[in-house]
C-alpha positions in Angstrom: 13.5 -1.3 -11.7 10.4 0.0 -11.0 8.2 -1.2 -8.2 4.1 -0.1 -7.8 3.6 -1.3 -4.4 -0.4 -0.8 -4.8 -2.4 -2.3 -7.3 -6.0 -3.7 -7.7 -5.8 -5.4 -10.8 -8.5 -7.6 -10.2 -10.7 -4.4 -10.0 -13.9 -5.1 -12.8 -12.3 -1.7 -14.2 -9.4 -4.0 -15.9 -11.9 -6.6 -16.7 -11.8 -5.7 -20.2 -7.9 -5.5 -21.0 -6.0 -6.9 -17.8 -3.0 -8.7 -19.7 -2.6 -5.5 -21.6 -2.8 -3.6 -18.6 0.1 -6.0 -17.0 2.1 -5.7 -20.6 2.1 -2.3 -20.4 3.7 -2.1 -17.0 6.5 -4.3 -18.0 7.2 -2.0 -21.2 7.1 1.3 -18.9 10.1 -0.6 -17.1 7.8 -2.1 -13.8 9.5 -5.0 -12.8 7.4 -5.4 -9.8 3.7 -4.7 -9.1 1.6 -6.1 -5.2 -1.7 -6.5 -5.9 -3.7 -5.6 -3.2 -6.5 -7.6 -1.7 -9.8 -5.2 -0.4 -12.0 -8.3 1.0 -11.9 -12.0 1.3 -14.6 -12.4 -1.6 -12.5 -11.5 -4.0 -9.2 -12.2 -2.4 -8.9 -16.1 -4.7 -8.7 -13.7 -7.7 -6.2 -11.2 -6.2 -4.2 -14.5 -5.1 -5.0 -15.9 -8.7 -3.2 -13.1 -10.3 0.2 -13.4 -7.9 0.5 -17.5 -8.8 0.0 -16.4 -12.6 2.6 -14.0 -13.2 6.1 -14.1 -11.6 6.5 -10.2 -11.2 3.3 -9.8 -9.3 3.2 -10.7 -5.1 -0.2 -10.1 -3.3 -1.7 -9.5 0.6 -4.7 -10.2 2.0 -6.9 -8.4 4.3 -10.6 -6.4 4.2 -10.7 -2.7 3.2 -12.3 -0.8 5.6 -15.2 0.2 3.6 -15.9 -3.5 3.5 -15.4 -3.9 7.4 -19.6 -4.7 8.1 -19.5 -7.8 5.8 -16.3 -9.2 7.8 -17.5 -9.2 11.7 -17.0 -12.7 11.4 -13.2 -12.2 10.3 -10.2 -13.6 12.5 -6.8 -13.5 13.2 -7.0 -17.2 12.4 -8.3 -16.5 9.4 -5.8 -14.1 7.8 -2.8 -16.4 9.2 -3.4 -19.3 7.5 -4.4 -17.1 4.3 -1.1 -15.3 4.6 0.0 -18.8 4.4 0.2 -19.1 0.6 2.7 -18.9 -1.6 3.4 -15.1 -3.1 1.1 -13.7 -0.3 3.5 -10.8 1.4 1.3 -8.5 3.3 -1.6 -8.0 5.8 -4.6 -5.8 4.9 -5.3 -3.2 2.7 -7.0 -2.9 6.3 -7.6 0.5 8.6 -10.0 3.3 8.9 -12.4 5.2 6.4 -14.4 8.3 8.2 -15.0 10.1 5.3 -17.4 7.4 3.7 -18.0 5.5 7.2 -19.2 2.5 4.8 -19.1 0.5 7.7 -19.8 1.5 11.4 -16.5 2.7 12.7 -16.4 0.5 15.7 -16.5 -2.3 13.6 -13.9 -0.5 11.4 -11.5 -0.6 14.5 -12.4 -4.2 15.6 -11.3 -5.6 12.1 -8.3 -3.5 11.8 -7.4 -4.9 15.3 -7.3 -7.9 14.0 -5.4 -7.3 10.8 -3.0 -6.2 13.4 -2.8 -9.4 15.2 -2.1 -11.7 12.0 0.4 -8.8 10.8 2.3 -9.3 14.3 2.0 -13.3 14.3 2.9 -13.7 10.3 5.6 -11.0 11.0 4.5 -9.6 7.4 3.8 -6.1 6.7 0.0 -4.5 7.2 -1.1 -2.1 4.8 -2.7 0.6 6.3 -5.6 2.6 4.9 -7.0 5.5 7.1 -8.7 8.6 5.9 -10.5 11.7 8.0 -10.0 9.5 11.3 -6.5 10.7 12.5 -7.1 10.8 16.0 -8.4 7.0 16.3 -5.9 5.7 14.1 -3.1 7.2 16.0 -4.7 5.7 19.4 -5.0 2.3 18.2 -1.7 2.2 16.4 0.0 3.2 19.4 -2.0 0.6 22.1 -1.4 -2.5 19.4 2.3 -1.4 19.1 2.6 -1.8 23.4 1.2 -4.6 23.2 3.5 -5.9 20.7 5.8 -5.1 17.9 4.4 -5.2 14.2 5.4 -3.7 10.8 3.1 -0.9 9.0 2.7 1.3 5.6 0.9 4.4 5.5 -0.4 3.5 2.1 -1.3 6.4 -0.4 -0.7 8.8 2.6 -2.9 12.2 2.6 -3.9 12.7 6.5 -2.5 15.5 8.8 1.2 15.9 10.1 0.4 14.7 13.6 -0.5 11.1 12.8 2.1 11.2 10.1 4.6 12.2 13.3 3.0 9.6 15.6 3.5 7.2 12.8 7.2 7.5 11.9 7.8 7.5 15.3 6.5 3.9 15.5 8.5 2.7 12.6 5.9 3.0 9.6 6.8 2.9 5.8 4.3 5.7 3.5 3.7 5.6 0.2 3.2 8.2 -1.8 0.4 8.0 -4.4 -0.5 9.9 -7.9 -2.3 12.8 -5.4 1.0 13.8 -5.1 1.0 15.2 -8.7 -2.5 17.6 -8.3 -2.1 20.9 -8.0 -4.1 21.5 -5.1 -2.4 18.9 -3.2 -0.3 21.6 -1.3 -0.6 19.7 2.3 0.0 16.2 0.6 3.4 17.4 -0.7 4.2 19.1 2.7 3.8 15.6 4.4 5.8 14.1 1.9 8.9 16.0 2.7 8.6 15.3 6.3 8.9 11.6 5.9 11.5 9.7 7.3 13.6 9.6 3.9 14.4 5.6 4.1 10.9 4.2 4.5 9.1 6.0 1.3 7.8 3.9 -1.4 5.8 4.7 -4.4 2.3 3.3 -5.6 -0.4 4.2 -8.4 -3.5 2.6 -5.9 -4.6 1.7 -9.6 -7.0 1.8 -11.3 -7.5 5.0 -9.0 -5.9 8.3 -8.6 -3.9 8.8 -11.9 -1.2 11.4 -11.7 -0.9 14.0 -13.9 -0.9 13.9 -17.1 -3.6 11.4 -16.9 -5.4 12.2 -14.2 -9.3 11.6 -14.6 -8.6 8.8 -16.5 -8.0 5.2 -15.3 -5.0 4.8 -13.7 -2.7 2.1 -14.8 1.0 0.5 -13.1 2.9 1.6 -15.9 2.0 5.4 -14.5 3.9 4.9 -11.5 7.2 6.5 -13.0 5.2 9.7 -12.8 4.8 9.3 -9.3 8.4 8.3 -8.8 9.3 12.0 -10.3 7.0 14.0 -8.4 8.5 12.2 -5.2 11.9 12.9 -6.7 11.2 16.8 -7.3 8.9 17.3 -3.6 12.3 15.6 -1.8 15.2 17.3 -4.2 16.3 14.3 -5.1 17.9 12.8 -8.4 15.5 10.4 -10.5 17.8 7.8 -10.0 18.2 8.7 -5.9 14.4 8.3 -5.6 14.4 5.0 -7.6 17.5 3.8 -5.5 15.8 5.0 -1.6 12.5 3.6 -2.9 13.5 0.3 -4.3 15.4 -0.4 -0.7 12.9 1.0 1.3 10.5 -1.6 -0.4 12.6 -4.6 -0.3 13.1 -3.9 3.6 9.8 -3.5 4.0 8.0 -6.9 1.9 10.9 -9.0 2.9 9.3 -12.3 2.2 10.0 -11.3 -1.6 13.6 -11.9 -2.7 15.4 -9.4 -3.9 16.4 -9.2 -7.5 20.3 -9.1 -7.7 20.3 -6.4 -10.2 18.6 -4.2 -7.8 21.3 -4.7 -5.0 23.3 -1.4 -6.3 20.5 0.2 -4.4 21.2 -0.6 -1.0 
């Protein structure tokens, strides 16, 4: 079975064609897709779309980028969100320098807090960080002293030092369609260096498409591609890749019950 742990099908981009988009997934062999929640506006329709289909689990949280409109945001808050049925994970929550959409000390006070519902729900935060490797590293390590919590690296592309700093503090990655560009030389070289039982795969859709469709909108059903390019960067078998994935994930969003058919993975 497949699993794209990143989606954002209720993105306006799939506004158009978003049962199609879902069928398509199931006939590319995706038996499991988390749609991803980006900000609290939006986050009834991302909830909407896990409560209508039985293959689809969702998180809540506030992207950074969208950081300045949630000051107001709490712990609280994401607790008693995280409180629905289907919902499996904090965030997609964290750090965006290269756009700095929102002031970045407002970036880190929200993502502190995404911290503090992912260590009271015990659910998984989804981690978003770009061109701020030094802060993120800092903060990851002061919330984990203060307290134990679980974390993916989603679509991982930073340095090797915060990737180091993050595997030693117990995080997941995922590894996204960049993986497939050619010029994505440094992405592939952090991908071999991660710890080899906590890699999961994603398409971040309708973003990123891996070759052969990249400039074009990126769907779930591409996420075999990535699943191959992981395979080929690690030396693994198609069928290894699919097997350390689909455990990594299930160990990872543990409030979602493991199909039996997928227990030969273990």
């Amino acid at each position: 079975m497949l699993i794209d742990s990143h989606v954002n099908l209720h993105a306006p981009q799939f506004d158009e064609d978003r049962d199609a988009v879902i069928a398509r997934a199931r006939e590319a062999g995706v038996g499991l897709m988390v749609e991803i929640s980006d900000k609290l506006s939006t986050f009834e329709a991302t909830h909407a779309l896990a409560m209508a289909h039985d293959d689809i689990w969702c998180t809540v949280g506030a992207h950074p980028h969208e950081a300045r409109d949630h000051t107001g945001l709490t712990a609280d808050q994401l607790v008693e969100l995280a409180g629905r049925d289907r919902v499996v994970g904090i965030g997609e929550c964290g750090l965006d320098f290269h756009y700095d959409l929102s002031p970045r000390d407002i970036q880190a006070d929200v993502f502190r807090r995404h911290i503090e519902a992912a260590r009271r729900t015990g659910l998984p935060l989804v981690v978003h960080t770009r061109e701020a490797d030094a802060v993120m590293a800092d903060i990851l390590t002061e919330e984990q002293a203060k307290g134990p919590f679980r974390f993916l690296m989603h679509c991982y592309t930073s340095g090797p030092e915060l990737a180091a700093r993050a595997a030693e503090l117990g995080a997941w990655f995922s590894v996204s369609g960049i993986a497939t560009f050619k010029a994505a030389g440094d992405v592939r070289q952090a991908v071999r260096a991660m710890p080899p039982d906590r890699i999961i795969v994603e398409t971040d859709c309708p973003y990123l498409a891996p070759v052969p469709y990249r400039g074009r909108r990126n769907e779930p059903a591409y996420v075999g591609h990535v699943l191959d390019a992981l395979a080929d960067i690690r030396g693994w078998t198609r069928e290894e890749a699919e097997a350390r994935t689909t455990d990594a994930f299930f160990r990872l969003f543990d409030r979602i019950p493991r199909p039996p058919e997928t227990e030969s993975a273990a």
